[in-house]
C-alpha positions in Angstrom: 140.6 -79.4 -41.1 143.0 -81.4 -43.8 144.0 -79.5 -46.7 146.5 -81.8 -47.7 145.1 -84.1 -50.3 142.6 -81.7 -51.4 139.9 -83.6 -52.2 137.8 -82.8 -55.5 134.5 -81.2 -55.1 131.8 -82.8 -57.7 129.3 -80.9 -58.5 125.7 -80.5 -60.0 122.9 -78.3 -60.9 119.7 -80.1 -59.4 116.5 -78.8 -61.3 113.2 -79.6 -59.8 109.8 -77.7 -61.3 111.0 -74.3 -59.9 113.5 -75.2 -57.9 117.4 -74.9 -58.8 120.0 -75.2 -56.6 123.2 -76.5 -56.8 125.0 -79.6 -54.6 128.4 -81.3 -54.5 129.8 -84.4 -52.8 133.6 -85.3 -52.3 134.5 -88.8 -53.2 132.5 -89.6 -49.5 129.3 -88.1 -49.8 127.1 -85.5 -50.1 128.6 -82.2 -48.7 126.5 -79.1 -49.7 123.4 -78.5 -51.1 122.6 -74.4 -52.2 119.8 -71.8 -51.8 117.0 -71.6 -53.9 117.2 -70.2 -57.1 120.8 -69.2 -56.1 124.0 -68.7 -58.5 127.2 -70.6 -58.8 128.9 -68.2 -56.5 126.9 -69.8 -53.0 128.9 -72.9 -53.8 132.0 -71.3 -55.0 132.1 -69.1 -52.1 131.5 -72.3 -49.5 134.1 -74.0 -51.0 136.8 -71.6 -51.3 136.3 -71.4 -47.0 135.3 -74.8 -46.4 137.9 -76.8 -48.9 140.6 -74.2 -49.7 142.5 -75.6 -52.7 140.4 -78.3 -54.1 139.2 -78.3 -57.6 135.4 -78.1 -58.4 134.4 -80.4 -61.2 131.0 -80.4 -63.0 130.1 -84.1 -62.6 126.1 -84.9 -63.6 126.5 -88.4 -63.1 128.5 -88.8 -60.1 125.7 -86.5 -58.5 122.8 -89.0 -59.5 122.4 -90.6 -56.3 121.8 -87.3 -54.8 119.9 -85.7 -57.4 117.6 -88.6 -57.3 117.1 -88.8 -53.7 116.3 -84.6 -53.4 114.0 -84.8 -56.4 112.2 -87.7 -55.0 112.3 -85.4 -51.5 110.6 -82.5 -53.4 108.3 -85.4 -55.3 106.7 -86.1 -51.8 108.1 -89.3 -52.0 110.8 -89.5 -50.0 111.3 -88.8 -46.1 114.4 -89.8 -45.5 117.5 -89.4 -47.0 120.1 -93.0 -47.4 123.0 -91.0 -49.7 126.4 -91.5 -48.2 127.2 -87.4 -46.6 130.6 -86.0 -45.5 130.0 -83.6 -42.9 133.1 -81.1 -42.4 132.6 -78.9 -39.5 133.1 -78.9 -36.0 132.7 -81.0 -32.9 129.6 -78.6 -32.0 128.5 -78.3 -35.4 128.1 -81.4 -36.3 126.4 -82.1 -32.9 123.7 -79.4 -33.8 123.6 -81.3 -37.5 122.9 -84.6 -36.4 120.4 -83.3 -33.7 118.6 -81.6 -36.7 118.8 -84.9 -38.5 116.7 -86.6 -35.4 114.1 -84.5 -35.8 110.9 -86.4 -37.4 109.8 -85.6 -41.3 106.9 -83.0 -41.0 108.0 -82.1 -37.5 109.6 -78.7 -36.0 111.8 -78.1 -33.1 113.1 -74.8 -31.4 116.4 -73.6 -31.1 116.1 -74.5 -27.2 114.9 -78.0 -28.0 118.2 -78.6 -30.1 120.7 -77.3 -27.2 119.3 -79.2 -25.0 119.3 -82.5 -26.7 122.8 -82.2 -27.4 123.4 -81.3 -23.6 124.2 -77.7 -24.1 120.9 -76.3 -22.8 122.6 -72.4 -22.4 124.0 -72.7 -25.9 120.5 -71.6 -28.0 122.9 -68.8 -30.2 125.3 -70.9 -30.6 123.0 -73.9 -31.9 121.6 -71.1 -33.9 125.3 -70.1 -35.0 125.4 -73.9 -36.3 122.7 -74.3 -38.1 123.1 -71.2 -40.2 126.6 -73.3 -41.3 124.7 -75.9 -42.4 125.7 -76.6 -45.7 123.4 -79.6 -46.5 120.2 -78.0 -46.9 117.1 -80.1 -46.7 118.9 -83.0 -46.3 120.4 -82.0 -43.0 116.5 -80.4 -42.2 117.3 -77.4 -40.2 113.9 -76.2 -42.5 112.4 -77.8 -39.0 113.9 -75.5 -36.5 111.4 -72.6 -35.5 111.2 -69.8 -33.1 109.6 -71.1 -29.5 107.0 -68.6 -30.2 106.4 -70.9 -33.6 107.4 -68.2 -35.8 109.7 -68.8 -38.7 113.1 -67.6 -38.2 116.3 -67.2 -40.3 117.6 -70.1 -43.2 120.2 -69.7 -45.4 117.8 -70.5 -48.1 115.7 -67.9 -47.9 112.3 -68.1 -45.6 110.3 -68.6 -48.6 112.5 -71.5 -49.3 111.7 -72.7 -45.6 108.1 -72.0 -45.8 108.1 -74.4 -49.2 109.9 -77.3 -47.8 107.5 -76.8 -44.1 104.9 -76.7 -46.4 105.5 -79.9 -48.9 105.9 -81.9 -45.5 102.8 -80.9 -43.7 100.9 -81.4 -46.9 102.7 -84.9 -47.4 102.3 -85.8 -43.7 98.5 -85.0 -43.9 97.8 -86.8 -46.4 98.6 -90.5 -45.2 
């Protein structure tokens, strides 16, 4: 990971109906979007581990583009996501994140289905490992990952969180 140039952490308070949570982008893209409902610290916290050294600025209009996009995600309107992201993490990590990304708006996978479509069919706790260091909520839609039984199983949000955003995608899906 380069700590060198530091690069500045934007950041913005997204508030949707009931639903506030904050997000921040580097100069690249979209890099973390928080919890539910969840203070300052969630962010601080990630960043401090994730990009030691580089300032946090409060920058509403340089999180637009994001803030539209999530909004219009929450709205219903809006399946996919075309924002610019920065994903820091590892080689594995972002494997499991981009598997997560492939899976279908309204759709759910198990932990099993996502180690074996990035090859690494013995490595369920580890896939599960990597999805609880997702830090792009909803965006990155680890929401979709269930239990093989079906039940719902940890997210960093919060399961009431996860049941929300299974539930605003069923309800959009069945309604076309």
């Amino acid at each position: 990971m380069k700590t060198k140039n530091k690069p500045t952490l934007y950041f913005s308070l997204l508030k949707f109906k009931d639903w506030h949570f904050y997000i921040a982008s580097t100069s690249k893209g979209l890099v973390f979007v928080g919890s539910q409902n969840k203070p300052f610290e969630e962010l601080f916290e990630w960043a401090k581990k994730r990009f030691p050294g580089s300032p946090l600025v409060n920058d509403d209009e340089k999180l637009e583009p994001f803030v539209v996009e999530i909004t219009q995600y929450l709205e219903g309107k809006r399946k996919t996501f075309t924002v610019p992201f920065e994903y820091v993490g590892t080689q594995f990590q972002l494997a499991v994140w981009n598997a997560l990304c492939e899976i279908p708006y309204g759709q759910t996978k198990s932990y099993s289905d996502i180690a074996n479509e990035i090859n690494k069919p013995a490595a369920i706790r580890a896939v599960g490992a990597a999805i609880g260091a997702n830090p792009a909520l909803i965006t990155v839609p680890c929401h979709r990952v269930i239990g093989k039984n079906g039940s719902l199983t940890g997210y960093r949000g919060g399961l009431d969180m996860k049941t929300q955003l299974l539930n605003l995608e069923k309800q959009v899906s069945s309604n076309e």
